[in-house]
TIVEXZA-800617 format. One record per residue (C-alpha): residue in three letters; x, y, z. Coordinates in pm, whole numbers, plus 32768, in hexadecimal, padded with zeros to 4 digits. Example, Ala and Ser with C-alpha at 12.3 -4.5 7.8 and 13.67 -1.06 7.14 Angstrom:
TIVEXZA-800617
ALA; 84CE; 7E3E; 830C
SER; 8557; 7F96; 82CA
END
This chain:
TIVEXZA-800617
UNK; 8000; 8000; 8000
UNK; 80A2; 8126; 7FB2
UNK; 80B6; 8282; 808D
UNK; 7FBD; 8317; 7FAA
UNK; 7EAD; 8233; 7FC1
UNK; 7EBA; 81C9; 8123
UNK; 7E96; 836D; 8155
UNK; 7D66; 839C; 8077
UNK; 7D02; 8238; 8112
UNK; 7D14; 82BC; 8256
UNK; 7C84; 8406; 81ED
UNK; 7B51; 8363; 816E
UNK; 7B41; 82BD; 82B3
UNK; 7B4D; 83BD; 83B5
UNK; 7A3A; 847A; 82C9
UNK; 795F; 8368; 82E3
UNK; 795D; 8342; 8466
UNK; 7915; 84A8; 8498
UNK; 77F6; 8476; 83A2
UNK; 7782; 8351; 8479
UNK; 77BF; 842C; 8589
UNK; 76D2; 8558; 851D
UNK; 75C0; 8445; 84BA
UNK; 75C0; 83A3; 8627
UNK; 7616; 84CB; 8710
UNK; 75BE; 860C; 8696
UNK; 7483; 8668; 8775
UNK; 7428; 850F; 87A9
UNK; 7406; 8433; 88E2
UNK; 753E; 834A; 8910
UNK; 7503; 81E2; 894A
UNK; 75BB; 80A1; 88BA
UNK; 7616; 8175; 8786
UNK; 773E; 81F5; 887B
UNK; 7786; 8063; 885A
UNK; 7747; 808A; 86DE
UNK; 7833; 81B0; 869E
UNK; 793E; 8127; 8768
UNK; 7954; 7FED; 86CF
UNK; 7950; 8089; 8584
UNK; 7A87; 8158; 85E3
UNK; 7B14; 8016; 8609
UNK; 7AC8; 7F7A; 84D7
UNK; 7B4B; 80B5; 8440
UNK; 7C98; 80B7; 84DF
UNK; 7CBD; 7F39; 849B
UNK; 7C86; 7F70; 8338
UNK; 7D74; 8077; 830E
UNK; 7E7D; 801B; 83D1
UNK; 7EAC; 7EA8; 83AF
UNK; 7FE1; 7EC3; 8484
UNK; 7F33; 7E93; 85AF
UNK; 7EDD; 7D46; 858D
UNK; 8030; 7CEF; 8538
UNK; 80A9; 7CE6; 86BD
UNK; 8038; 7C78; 87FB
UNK; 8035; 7D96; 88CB
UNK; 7F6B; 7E7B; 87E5
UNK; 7E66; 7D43; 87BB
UNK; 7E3E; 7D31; 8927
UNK; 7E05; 7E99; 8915
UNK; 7CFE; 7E95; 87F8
UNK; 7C6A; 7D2A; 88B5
UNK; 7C40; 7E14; 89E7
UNK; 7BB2; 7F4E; 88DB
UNK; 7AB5; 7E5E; 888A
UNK; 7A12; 7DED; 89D5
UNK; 79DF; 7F30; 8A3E
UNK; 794E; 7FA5; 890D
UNK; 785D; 7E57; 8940
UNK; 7847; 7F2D; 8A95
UNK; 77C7; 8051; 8A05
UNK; 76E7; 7F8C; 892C
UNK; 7636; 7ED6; 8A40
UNK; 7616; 800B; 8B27
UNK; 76FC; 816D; 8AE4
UNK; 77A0; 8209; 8C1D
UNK; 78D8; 82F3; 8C30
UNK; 7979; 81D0; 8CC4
UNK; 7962; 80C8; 8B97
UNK; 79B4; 8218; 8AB9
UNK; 7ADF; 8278; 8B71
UNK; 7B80; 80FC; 8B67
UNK; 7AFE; 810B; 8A0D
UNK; 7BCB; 822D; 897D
UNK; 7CF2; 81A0; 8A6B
UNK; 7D08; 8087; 89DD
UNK; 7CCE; 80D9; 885A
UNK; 7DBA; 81A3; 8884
UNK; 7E9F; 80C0; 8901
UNK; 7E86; 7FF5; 8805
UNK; 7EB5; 811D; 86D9
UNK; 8022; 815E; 877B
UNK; 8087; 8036; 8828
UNK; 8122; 7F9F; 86A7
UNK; 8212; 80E5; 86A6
UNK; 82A2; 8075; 8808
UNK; 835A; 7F43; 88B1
UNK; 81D7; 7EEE; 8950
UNK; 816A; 7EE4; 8AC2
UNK; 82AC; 7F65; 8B68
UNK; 8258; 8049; 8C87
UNK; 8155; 80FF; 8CF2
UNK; 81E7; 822E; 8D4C
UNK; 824B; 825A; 8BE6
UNK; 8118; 8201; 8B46
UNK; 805E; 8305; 8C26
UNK; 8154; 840A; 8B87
UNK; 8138; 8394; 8A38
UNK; 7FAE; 83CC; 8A5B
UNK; 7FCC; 850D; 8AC1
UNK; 808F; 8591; 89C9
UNK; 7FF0; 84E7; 88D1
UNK; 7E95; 856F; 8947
UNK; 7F67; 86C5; 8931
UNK; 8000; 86A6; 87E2
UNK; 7EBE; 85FF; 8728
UNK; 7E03; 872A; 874A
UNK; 7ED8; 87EE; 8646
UNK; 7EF8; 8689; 8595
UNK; 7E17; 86FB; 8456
UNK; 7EDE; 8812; 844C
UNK; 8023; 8795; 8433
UNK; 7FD1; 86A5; 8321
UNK; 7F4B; 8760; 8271
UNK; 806E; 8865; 8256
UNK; 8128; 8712; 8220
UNK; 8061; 86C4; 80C8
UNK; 80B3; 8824; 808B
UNK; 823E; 881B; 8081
UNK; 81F3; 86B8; 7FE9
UNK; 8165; 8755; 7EB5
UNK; 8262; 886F; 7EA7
UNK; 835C; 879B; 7EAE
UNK; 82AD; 86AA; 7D6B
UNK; 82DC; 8714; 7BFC
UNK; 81B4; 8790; 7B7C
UNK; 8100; 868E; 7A74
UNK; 8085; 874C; 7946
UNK; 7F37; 8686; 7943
UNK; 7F17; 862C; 7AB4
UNK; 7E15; 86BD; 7B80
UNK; 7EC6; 87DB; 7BC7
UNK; 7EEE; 8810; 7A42
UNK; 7D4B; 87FF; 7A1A
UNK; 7D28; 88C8; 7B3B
UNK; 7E06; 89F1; 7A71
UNK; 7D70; 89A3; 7930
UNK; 7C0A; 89DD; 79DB
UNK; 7C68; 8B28; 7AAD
UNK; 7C88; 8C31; 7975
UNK; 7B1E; 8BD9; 78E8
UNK; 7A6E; 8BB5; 7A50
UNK; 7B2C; 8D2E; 7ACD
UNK; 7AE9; 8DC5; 798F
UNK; 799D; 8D5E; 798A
UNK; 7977; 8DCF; 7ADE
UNK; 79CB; 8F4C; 7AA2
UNK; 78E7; 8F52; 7966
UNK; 77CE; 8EC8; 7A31
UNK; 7812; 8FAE; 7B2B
UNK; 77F4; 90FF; 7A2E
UNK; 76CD; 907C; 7982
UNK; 763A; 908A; 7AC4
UNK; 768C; 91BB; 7B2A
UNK; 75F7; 923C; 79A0
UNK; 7501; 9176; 797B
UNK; 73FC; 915C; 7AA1
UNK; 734A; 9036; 7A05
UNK; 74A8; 8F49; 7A3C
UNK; 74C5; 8FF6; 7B93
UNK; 737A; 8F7E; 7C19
UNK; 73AF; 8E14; 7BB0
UNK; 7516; 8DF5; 7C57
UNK; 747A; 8EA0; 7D8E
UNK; 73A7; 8D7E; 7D8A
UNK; 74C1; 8C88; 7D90
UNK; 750E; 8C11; 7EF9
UNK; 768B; 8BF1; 7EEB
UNK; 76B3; 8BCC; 805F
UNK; 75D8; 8B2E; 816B
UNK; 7577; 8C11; 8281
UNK; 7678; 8BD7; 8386
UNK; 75A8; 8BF9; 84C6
UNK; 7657; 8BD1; 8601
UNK; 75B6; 8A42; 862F
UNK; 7675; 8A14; 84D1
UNK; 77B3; 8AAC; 852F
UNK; 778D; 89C0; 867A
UNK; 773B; 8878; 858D
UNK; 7893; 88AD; 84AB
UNK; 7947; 890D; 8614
UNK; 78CE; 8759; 8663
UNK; 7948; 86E1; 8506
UNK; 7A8D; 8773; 8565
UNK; 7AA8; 86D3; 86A2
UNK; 7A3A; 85A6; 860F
UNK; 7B16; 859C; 8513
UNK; 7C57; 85E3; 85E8
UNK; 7C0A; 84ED; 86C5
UNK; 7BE2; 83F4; 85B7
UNK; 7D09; 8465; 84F4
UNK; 7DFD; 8450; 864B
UNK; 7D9C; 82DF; 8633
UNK; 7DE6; 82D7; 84DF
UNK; 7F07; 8368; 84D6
UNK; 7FB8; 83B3; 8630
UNK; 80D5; 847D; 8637
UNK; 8228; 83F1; 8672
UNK; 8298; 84D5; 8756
UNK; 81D5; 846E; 886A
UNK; 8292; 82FC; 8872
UNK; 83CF; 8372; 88E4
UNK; 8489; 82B7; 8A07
UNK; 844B; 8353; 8B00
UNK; 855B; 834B; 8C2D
UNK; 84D2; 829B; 8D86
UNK; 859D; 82AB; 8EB5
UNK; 8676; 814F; 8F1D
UNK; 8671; 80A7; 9041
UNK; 8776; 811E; 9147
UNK; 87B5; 81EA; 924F
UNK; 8727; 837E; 9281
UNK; 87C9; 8469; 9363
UNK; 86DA; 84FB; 942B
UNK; 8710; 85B4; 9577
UNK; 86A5; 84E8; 96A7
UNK; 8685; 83B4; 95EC
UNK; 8747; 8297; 9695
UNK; 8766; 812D; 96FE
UNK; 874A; 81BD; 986B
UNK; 8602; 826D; 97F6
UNK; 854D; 81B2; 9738
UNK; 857D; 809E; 983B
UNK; 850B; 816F; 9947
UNK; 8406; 8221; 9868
UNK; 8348; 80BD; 9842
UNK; 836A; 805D; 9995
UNK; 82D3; 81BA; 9A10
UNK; 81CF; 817D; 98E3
UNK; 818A; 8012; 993F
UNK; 813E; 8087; 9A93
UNK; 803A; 8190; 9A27
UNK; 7F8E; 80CC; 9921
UNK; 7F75; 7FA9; 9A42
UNK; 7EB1; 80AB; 9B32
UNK; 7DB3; 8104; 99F8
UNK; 7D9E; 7F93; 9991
UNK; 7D6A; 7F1F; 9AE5
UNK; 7C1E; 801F; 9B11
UNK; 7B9D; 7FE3; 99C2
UNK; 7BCC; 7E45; 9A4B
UNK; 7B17; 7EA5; 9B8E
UNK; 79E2; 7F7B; 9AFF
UNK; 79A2; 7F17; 9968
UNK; 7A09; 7D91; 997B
UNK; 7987; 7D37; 9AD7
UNK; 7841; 7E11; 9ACE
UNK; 78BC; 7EA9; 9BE5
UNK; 77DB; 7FEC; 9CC6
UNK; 786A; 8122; 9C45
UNK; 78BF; 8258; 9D48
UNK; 7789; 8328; 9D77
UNK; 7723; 840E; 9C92
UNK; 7798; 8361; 9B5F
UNK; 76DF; 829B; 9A7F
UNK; 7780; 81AD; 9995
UNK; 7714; 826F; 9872
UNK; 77F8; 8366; 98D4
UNK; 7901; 8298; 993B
UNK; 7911; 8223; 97E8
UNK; 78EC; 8388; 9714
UNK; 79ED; 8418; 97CE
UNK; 7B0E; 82FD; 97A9
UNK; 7A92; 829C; 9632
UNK; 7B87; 837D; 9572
UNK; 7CAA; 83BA; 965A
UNK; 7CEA; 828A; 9674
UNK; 7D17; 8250; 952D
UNK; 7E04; 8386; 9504
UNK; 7ECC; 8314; 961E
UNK; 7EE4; 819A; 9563
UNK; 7F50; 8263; 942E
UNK; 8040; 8330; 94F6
UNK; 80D3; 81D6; 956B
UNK; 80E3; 8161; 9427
UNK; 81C6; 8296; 93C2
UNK; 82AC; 8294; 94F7
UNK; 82CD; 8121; 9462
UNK; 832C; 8160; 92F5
UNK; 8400; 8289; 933F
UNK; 8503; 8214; 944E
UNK; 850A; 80BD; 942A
UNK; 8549; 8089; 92A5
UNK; 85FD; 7F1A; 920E
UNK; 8769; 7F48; 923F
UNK; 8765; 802B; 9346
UNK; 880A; 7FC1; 9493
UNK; 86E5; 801D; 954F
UNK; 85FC; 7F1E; 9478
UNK; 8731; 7E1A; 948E
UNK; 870D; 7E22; 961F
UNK; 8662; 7CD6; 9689
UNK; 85D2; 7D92; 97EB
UNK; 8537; 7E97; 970C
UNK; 849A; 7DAC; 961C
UNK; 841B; 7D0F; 9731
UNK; 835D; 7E69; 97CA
UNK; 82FB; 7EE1; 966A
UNK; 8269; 7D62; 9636
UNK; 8199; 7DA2; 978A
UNK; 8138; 7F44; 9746
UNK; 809F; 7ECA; 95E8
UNK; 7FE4; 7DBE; 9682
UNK; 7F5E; 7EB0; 9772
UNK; 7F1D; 7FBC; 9677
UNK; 7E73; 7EB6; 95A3
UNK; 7D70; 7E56; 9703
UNK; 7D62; 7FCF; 9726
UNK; 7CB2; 7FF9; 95A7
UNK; 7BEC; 7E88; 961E
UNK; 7B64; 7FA9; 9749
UNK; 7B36; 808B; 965F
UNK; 7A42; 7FC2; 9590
UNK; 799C; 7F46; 96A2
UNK; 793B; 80BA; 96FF
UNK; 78E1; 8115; 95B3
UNK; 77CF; 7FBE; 95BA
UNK; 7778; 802B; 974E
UNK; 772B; 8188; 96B0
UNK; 768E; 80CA; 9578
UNK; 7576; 8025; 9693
UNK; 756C; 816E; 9734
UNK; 74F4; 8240; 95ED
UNK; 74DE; 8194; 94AD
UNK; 75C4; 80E7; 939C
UNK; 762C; 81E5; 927E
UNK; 76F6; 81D4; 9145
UNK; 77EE; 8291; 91FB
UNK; 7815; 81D5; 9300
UNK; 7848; 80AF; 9230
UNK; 7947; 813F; 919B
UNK; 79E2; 81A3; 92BC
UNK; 79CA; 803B; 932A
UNK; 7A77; 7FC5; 91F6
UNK; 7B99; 80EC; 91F8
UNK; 7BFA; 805C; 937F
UNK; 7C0A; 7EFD; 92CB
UNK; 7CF1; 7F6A; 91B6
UNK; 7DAC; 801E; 92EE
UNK; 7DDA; 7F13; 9390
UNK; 7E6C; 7E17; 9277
UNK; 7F7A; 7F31; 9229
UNK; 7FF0; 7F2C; 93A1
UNK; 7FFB; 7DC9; 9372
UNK; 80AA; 7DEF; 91F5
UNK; 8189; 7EDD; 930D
UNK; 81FE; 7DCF; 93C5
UNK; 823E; 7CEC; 92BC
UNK; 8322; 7DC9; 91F3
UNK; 8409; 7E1D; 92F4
UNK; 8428; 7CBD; 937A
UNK; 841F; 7C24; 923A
UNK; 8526; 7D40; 91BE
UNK; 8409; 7DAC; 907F
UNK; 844C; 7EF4; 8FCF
UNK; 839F; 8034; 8FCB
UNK; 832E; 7FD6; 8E81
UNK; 8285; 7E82; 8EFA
UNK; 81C4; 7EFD; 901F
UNK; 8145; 8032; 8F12
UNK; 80DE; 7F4A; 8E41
UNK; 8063; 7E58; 8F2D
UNK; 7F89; 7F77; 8FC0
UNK; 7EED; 7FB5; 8E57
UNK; 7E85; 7E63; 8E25
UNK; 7DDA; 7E28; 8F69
UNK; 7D2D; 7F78; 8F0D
UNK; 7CF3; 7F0C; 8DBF
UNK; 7C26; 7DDE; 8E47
UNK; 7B73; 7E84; 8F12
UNK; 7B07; 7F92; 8E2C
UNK; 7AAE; 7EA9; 8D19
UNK; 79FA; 7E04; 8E08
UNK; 791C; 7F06; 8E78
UNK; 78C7; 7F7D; 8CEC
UNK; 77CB; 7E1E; 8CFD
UNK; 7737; 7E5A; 8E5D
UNK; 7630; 7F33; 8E91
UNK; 7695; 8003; 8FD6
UNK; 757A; 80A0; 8FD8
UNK; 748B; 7F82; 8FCE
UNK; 7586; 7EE3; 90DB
UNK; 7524; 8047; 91C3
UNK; 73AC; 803A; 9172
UNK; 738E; 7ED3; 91CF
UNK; 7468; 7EE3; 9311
UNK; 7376; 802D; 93A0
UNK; 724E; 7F72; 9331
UNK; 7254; 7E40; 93F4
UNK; 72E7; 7ED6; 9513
UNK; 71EB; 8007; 9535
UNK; 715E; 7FF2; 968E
UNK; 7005; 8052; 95CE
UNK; 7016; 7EF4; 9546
UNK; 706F; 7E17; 9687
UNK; 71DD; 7E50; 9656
UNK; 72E6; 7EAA; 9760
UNK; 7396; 7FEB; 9679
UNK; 7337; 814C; 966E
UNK; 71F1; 81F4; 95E6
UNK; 71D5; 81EE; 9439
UNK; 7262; 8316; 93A5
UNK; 715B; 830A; 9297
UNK; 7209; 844A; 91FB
UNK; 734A; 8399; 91D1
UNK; 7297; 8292; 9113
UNK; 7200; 8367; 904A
UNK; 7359; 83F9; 9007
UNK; 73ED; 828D; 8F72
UNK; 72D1; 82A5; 8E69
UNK; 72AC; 814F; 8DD6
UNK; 739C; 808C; 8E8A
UNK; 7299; 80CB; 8FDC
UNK; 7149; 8014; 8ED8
UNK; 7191; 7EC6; 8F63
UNK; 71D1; 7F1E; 90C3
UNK; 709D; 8002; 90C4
UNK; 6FD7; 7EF7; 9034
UNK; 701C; 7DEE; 916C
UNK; 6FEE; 7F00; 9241
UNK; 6E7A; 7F41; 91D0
UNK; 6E3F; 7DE5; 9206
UNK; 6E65; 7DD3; 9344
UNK; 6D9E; 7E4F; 9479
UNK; 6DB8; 7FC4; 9492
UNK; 6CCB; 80ED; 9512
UNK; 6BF2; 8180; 942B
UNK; 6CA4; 82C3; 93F3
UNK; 6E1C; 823C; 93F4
UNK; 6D5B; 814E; 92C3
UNK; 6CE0; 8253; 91F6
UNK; 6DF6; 8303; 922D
UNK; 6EC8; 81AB; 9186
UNK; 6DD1; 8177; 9070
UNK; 6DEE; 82D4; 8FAA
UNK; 6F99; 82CC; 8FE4
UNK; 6F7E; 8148; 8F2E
UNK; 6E73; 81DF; 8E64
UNK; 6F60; 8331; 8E06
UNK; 70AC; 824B; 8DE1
UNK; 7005; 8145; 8CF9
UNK; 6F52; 8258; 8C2E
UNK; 70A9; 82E7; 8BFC
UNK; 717D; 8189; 8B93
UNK; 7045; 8149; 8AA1
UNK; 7067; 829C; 89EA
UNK; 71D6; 825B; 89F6
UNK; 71A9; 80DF; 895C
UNK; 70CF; 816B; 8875
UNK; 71C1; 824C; 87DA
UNK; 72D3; 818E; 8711
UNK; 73F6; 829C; 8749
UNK; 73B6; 826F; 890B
UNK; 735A; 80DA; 88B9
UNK; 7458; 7FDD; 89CF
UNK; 746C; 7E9E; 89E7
UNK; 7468; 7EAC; 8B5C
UNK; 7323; 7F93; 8B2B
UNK; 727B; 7EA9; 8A7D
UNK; 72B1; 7DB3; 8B55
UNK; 7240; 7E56; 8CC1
UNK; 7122; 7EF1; 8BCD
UNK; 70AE; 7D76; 8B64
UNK; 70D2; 7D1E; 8CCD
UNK; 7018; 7E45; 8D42
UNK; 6F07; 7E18; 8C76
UNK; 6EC8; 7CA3; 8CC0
UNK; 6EDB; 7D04; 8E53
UNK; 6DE1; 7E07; 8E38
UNK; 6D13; 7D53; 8D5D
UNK; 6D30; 7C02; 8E89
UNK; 6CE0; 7CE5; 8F8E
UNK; 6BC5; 7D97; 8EFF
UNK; 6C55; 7EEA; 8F66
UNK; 6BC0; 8040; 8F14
UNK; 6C5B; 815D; 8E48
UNK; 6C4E; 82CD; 8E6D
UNK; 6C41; 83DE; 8D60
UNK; 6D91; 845F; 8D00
UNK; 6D1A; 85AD; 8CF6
UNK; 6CB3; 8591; 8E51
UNK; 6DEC; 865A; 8EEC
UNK; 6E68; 8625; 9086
UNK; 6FA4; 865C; 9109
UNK; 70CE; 8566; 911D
UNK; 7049; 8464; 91F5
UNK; 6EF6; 847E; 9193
UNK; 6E55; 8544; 926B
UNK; 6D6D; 8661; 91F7
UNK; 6DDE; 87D4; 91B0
UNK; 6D2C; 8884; 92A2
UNK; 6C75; 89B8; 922C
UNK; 6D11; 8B12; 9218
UNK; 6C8F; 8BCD; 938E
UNK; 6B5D; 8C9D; 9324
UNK; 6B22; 8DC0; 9405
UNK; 69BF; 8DC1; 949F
UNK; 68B8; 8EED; 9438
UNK; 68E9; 8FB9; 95A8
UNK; 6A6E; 8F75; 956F
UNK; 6AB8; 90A3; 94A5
UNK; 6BB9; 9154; 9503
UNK; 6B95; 92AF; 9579
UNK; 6B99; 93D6; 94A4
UNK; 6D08; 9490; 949B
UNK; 6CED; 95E1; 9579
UNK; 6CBE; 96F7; 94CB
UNK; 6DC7; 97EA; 94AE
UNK; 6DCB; 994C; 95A5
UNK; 6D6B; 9A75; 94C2
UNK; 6E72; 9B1E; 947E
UNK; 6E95; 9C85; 9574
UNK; 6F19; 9DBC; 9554
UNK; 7035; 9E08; 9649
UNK; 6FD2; 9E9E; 9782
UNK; 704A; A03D; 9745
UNK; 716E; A0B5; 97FB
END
């Protein structure tokens, strides 16, 4: 393939993604066509750059490109977008490099290439430019036509232009003659989203080199920093052991054994106040860690040190174990949130790198391997969490633990449901079946009846369609129709959790306010 083609080839490609683009997002609800587009991008790039396939580490890449574009297709989120464009892009520079070899690099090879891509149009194009200049003109190439045509069309021009000017008749009819569209401001906005489009296509297409250089990481060994000793860092841990005993040893006493608190403290607060401190001071541990006991240093060569660093991560790692079990005591305080799921899972990913920690510096690992290591284990996670529903996980959790049903958690935040849209239709649902008071019922049937109204009109429009839609929709619909349950209007408009909007005050007919006083006349001065 020569240079030529593959750059009209890709041309032709990135032009017809930002077409697809304008024909499933401009003004239109996004659904699985997210899915759609991205796996078209991929297509595209696989076409046009065969070179990916032709190595392991970009197919891994473009493997991983295509489950979360399968993601997107089943149910869109930032999340499954964000891993998305990681990894496609991944895989559009990983054949230009040796492949997976350290994090730290890749994370500055992304940022410069989301830097340089932005002028990447640009710069090819005043590429094709010295190209040309620098390629002998063909006397009956297209540049050749091009002249050939450009004395009859300017000539014919200026003529056309004086007759109109003499001749009103020829004026009128070239008035007529829309040789612009009207560029409103929502026109100037759609060409500013093919441009973005298209750069973001052609930076897959064709990334720029200079974003692969090697870039230099720090080696193992020792750093001279002031204070830092064998003497300290020994007594550092055994001071820190000590400390992180006391707070493990209370967190033992009260969260594990169920323990009375002191008066005047619930376990709700116990838990909201220790939640994220903790985890700063795990962190903290974790830095005091990498930074003065490195692989070929003589304070990670010590065996007595080893020994206390071994024991302070094992405590850090029961100290984030505390911290999760205040986040769940909170969690049957309140309620279960996306949040606090997340937190959840951020304390988990905490507490495998103190682990990764430990391992590097007794197994003697590089910086490199416990970055990388760390990315995986994130990577996992995150992939993970593009296929599960967090919300529905949230909804479900509140709902059979609301104290309104028989359950031992807090009472429903029916706003918060209504906040999590369709992910809350099931929950809702098994919530209406079972034994509530009237006015907490009605209250549940028009936020189902809302949220399923909503998913319908979204179903029933092919640009907001989802798989996962479609499925809680089906499932929906064959509950409802099982239970017999009612629906309410959708014009019928309450607030947030269902409730009413209560009238605007009126003010009563003897409530008028009294007339303003009227002004003094106005007085001469008194005479002298």
């Amino acid at each position: 393939m020569t240079a030529r083609f593959s750059f009209l080839l890709k041309l032709a490609g990135a032009l017809l993604l930002v077409a697809l683009a304008d024909t499933l997002f401009w003004f239109q609800r996004i659904g699985s066509t997210l899915g759609l587009f991205a796996l078209a991008v991929l297509i595209v790039i696989l076409c046009t750059r065969t070179e990916i396939l032709s190595r392991w580490p970009s197919r891994i890449a473009a493997a991983a490109a295509l489950l979360f574009a399968l993601a997107l297709g089943n149910n869109p989120g930032p999340l499954a977008l964000l891993l998305f464009a990681l990894a496609v892009t991944l895989a559009a520079l990983l054949p230009r490099t040796m492949g997976f070899d350290d994090g730290r690099r890749w994370a500055l090879r992304l940022l410069v290439h989301g830097v340089v891509s932005a002028v990447g149009p640009v710069r090819d194009l005043l590429l094709v430019g010295r190209a040309r200049r620098r390629r002998p003109a063909a006397a009956f190439g297209l540049r050749g036509k091009a002249l050939t045509f450009l004395l009859p069309l300017a000539g014919s021009i200026l003529f056309l232009a004086l007759f109109a000017q003499a001749n009103p008749i020829i004026g009128d009819a070239l008035a007529r003659i829309e040789l612009w569209p009207d560029l409103d401001a929502l026109t100037i906005v759609r060409c500013v989203f093919w441009a973005i489009v298209f750069t973001a296509m052609w930076s897959l297409l064709r990334p720029s080199r200079f974003a692969l250089w090697r870039a230099a990481m720090p080696a193992n060994g020792e750093i001279a920093l002031p204070g830092i000793s064998l003497a300290s860092v020994t007594l550092s841990l055994l001071a820190f052991n000590l400390i992180f005993a006391l707070q493990n040893g209370l967190d033992l006493a009260f969260l594990w054994s169920g323990a009375a608190l002191p008066n005047g403290m619930s376990f709700a607060e116990y838990a909201h106040r220790g939640a994220y401190p903790l985890v700063a001071t795990a962190l903290l541990a974790a830095l005091f860690v990498l930074v003065t006991l490195r692989p070929g240093t003589a304070t990670a060569a010590s065996q007595p040190v080893r020994l206390l660093v071994t024991l302070w991560i094992a405590q850090n790692v029961l100290l984030v174990a505390s911290t999760m079990l205040r986040t769940l005591d909170y969690v049957q305080a309140y309620s279960l949130t996306v949040l606090r799921i997340a937190a959840l899972i951020w304390m988990g990913l905490v507490a495998i790198g103190l682990v990764l920690i430990c391992v590097r510096l007794l197994k003697g690992r590089s910086g490199a391997w416990l970055v990388n290591a760390n990315l995986l284990a994130a990577a996992i996670v995150l992939a993970t969490c593009c296929w599960v529903d967090l919300g529905a996980i949230a909804a479900g959790w509140n709902v059979r633990h609301a104290s309104e049903a028989g359950g031992a958690g807090a009472q429903i935040d029916l706003c918060y449901l209504h906040e999590l849209g369709p992910s809350a239709l099931l929950p809702l649902i098994e919530l209406e079946s079972r034994p509530l008071p009237p006015a907490l019922r009605e209250r549940v049937q028009w936020l189902r009846s809302r949220i399923m109204d909503r998913l319908a009109a979204n179903q029933a429009d092919w640009h907001g369609w989802t798989l996962s839609g479609a499925r809680r929709l089906a499932a929906a619909q064959e509950e409802v129709a099982a239970l017999r349950l009612p629906h309410h209007r959708e014009d019928d408009d309450r607030q947030c959790d269902g409730s009413p909007i209560p009238p605007p005050p009126q003010r009563a007919a003897d409530d008028t306010p009294p007339p303003p006083p009227a002004a003094k006349p106005l007085t001469a001065p008194p005479a002298r």
